[in-house]
MARKOL-143241 format. One record per residue (C-alpha): residue in three letters; z, x, y. Coordinates in steps of 0.5 Angstrom, whole numbers, padded with zeros to 4 digits, always signed. Example, Ala and Ser with C-alpha at 12.3 -4.5 7.8 and 13.67 -1.06 7.14 Angstrom:
<rs>
ALA+0016+0025-0009/SER+0014+0027-0002/
</rs>
This chain:
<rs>
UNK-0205+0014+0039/UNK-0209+0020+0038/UNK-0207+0026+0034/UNK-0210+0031+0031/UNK-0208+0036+0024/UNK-0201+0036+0021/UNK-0198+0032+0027/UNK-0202+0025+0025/UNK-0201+0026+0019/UNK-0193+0026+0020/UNK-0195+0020+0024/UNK-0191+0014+0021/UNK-0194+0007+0021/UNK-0191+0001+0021/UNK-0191-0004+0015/UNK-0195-0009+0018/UNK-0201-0003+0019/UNK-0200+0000+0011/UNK-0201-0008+0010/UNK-0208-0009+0014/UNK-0210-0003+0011/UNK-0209-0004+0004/UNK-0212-0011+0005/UNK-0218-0007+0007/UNK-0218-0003+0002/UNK-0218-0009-0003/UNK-0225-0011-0003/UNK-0228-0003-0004/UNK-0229+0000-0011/UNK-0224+0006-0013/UNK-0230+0010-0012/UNK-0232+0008-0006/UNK-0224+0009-0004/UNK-0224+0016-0006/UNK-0231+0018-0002/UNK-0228+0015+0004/UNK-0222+0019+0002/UNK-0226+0026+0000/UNK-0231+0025+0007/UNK-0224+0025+0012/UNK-0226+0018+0014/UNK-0218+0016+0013/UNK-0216+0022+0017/UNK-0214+0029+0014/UNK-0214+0030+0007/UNK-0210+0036+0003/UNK-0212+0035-0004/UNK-0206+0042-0005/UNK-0200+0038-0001/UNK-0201+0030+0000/UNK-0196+0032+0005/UNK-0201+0034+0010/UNK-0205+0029+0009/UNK-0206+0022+0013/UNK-0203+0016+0012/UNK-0209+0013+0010/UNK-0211+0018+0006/UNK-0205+0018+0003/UNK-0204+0011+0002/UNK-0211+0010-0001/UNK-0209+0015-0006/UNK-0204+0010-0008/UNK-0208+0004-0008/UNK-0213+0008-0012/UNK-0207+0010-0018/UNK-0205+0003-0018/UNK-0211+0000-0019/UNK-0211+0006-0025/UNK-0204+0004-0028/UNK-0206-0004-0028/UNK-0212-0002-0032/UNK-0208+0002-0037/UNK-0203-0004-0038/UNK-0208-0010-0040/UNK-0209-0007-0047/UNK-0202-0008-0047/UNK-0202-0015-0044/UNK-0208-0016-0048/UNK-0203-0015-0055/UNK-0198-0018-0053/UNK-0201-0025-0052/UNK-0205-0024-0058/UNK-0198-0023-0062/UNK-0195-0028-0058/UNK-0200-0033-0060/UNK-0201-0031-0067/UNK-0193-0032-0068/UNK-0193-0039-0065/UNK-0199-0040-0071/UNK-0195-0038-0075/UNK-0189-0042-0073/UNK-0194-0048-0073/UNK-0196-0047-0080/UNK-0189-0046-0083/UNK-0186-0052-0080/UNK-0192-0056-0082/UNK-0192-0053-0089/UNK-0185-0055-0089/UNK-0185-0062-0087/UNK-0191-0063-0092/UNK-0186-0060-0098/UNK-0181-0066-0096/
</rs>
């Protein structure tokens, strides 16, 4: 199946096709996802309406902001085990503290 312009780009892949992309992008980096993206290897990309773009492109974007939002998180999974962690010490502490008074 060849299309070409906008009618590919409203062409709707089936979920095991997003799958086996995905799964090829997961060894590149994001900015070697995004030259791919920028050099029309994964079909027509519209940086003014995603709409327009491929499939591919689009679902590289989304890999690509995925890997940015789980970036973003692990500061806060860094803190909350941290506080976890240092409240279970705490709590160690106070019970051995206890047991010694007694």
């Amino acid at each position: 199946m060849t299309t070409s312009g906008s009618g590919r780009a409203a062409s709707s892949p089936s979920e095991e096709e997003r799958k086996a992309f995905r799964r090829s992008l997961a060894p590149l980096s994001a900015e070697a996802i995004r030259d791919k993206v920028l050099a029309g290897e994964y079909g027509h990309y519209d940086p003014g309406d995603p709409r327009r773009s491929d499939w591919r492109a689009r679902e590289a974007n989304r890999e690509i902001k995925e890997r940015q939002r789980k970036r973003e998180l692990r500061p806060q999974w860094i803190g909350i085990l941290l506080s976890t962690l240092l409240g279970l010490a705490a709590l160690i502490v106070a019970i051995l503290a206890y047991i010694k008074q007694r």
